[in-house]
N, C-alpha and C positions, 0 to 999 in steps of 0.2 A: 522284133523290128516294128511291128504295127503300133506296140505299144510308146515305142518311143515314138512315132510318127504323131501319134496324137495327142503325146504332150508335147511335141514341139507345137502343133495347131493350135493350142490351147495356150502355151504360153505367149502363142505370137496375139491371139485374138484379145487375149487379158492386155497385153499393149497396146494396140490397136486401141483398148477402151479406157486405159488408166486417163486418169486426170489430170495428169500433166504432158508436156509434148512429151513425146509425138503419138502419145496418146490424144483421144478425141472426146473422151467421156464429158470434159467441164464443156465442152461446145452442145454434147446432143443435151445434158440436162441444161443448158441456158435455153436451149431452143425448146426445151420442155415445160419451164416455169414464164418464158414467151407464149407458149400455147395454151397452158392453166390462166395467165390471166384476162388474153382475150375473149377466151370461150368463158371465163367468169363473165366481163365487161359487157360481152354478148349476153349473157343469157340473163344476166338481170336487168339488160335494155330491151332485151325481145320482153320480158316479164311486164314489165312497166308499160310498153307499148298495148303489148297484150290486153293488160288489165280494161288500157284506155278503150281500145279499138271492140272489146268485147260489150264493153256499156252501152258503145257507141251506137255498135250493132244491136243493142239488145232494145235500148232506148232513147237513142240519138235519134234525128227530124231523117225525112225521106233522104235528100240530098247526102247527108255526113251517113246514111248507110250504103247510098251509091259509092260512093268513094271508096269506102271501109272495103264492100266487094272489092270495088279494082282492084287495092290493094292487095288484098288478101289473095283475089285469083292471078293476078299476074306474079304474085313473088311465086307464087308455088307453083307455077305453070312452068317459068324462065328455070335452065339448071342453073345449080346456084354458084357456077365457074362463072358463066356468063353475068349475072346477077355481080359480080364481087368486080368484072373488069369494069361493068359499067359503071357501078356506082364506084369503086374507086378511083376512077378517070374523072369522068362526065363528073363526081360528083366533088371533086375536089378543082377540079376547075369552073366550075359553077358556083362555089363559095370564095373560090378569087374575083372572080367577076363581079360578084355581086359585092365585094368589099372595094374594088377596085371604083364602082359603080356610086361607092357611098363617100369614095375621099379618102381611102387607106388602102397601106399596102397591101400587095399579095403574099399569101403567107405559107408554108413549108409543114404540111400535116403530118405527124408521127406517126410513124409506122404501124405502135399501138394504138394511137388514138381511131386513125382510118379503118383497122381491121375490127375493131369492138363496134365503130358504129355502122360498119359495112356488115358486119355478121348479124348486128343486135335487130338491123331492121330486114334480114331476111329473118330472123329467129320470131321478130316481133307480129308477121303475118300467120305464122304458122301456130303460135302462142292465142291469137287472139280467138284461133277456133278452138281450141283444147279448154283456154276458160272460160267461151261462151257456152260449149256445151258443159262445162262442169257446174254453171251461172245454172243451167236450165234446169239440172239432177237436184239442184235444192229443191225441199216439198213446199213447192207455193204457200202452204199454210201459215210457214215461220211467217216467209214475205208480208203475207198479210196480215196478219199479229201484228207485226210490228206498224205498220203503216196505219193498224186501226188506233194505234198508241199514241199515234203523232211523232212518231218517230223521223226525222229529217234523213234525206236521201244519204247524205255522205255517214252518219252514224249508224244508218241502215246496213249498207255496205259493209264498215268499219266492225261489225257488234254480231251485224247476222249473217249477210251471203259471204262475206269472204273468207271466212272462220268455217261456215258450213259446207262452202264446196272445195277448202281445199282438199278433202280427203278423197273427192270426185277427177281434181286438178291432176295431183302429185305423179301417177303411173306416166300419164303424157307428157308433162316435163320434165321429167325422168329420162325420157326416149332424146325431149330437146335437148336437152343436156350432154348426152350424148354425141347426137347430129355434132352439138356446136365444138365440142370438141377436138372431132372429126374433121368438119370443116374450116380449122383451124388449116389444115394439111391446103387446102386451096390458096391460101394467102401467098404460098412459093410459089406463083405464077407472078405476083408485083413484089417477089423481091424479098418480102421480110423471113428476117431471121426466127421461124416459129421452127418446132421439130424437123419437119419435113426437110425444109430449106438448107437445116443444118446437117441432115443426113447424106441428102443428096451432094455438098459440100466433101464431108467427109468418105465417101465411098470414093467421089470423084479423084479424090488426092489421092487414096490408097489402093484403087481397084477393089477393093474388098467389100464389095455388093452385096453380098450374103450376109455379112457382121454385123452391117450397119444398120440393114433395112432390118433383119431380126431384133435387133437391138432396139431400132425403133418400134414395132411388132408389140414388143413385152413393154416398151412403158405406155403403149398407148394401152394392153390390154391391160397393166397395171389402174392405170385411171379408172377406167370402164368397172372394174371387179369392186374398184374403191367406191366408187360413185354410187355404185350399187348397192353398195354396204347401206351407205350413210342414207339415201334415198330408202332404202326400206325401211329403216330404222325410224324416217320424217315420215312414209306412212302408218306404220302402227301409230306410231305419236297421234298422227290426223283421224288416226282412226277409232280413238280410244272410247269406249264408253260405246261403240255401236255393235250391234251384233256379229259375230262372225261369218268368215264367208260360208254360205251353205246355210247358214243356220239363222234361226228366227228366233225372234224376242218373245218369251213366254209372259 
């Protein structure tokens, strides 16, 4: 009797996720490869940002490092639920204004577009301190090699610190990688159709709260296992040719 009791649960929950109605499966992986390429969009605009805002700080004029703080301490002060209403409001109504301001119309920001640059510059505050300290782990020495060579700033950059610290960088955007991810799931609070959005969607229709959210559960820890893979994989790379952990160079 029990055995048949849980292959009917089994068979009902395999429907429940097939991929056609009134299964639900093609909606949570849409909302799955929605949440892959924000947190992509994000994390290589937090990176970019990053890169900027670490220079900034590291050798930007007094003023552009006053700011860079602000920046820096109020994104990570604000949670970043609050962070995504404002800037997704405030911040989309602010670039109508301002086009409205200039003699053109107001315009209709995409779902994706608002959520990669709404994630990328909370990601982009928290990026900027992972590769200012990984900027600092490089051995002054190359630094100055290179600047006794005449080596121009942007080649400098290009040839020696950002090749030398990414092996410093990689474990902490690793973790933002993660984060962004994650806070991909915040974006169901304005609507879009990322994982979360679409689970909550589907549990609603079917009552089956348990399947869904599980179901969400394993692809987010899918992501996370994967990620992990590949991130290790781009530290050995970064790491190559330096001694091992523990161990010293004879």
């Amino acid at each position: 009797m029990l055995g048949i009791i849980g292959a009917t649960a089994a068979a009902s929950t395999l429907d429940l996720l097939a991929w056609s109605p009134p299964g639900w499966g093609a909606n949570l992986l849409r909302g799955l490869l929605n949440s892959i390429l924000i947190a992509t969009g994000a994390f290589w605009l937090g990176a970019a940002i990053g890169i900027c805002g670490a220079y900034g700080k590291l050798y930007g004029g007094p003023v552009l490092r006053d700011l860079l703080a602000v920046y820096t301490t109020v994104v990570r002060a604000v949670p970043e639920l609050v962070l995504i209403l404002i800037l997704y409001y405030a911040g989309t109504d602010a670039v109508n204004q301002m086009l409205v301001a200039l003699g053109y119309e107001r315009i209709q920001l995409s779902g994706l577009a608002a959520g990669i640059g709404v994630l990328g510059i909370v990601q982009g505050a928290y990026a900027t301190e992972v590769l200012r300290g990984a900027i600092l782990a490089v051995p002054a020495g190359q630094i100055e090699a290179a600047r006794a060579m005449g080596m121009p700033p942007v080649l400098l950059a290009r040839r020696i610190t950002l090749p030398a610290m990414l092996s410093f960088a990689l474990p902490g955007l690793a973790n933002l990688w993660l984060v962004a991810t994650k806070d991909t799931a915040l974006l169901a609070v304005v609507g879009f159709a990322e994982l979360t959005q679409e689970t909550r969607q589907a549990a609603g229709a079917t009552k089956a709260y348990f399947t869904f959210f599980m179901a969400a559960g394993v692809l987010y820890l899918a992501i996370s296992l994967g990620s992990g893979l590949v991130f290790g994989r781009l530290e050995a790379w970064a790491r190559r040719g330096q001694p091992g952990v523990g161990g010293a160079s004879k």
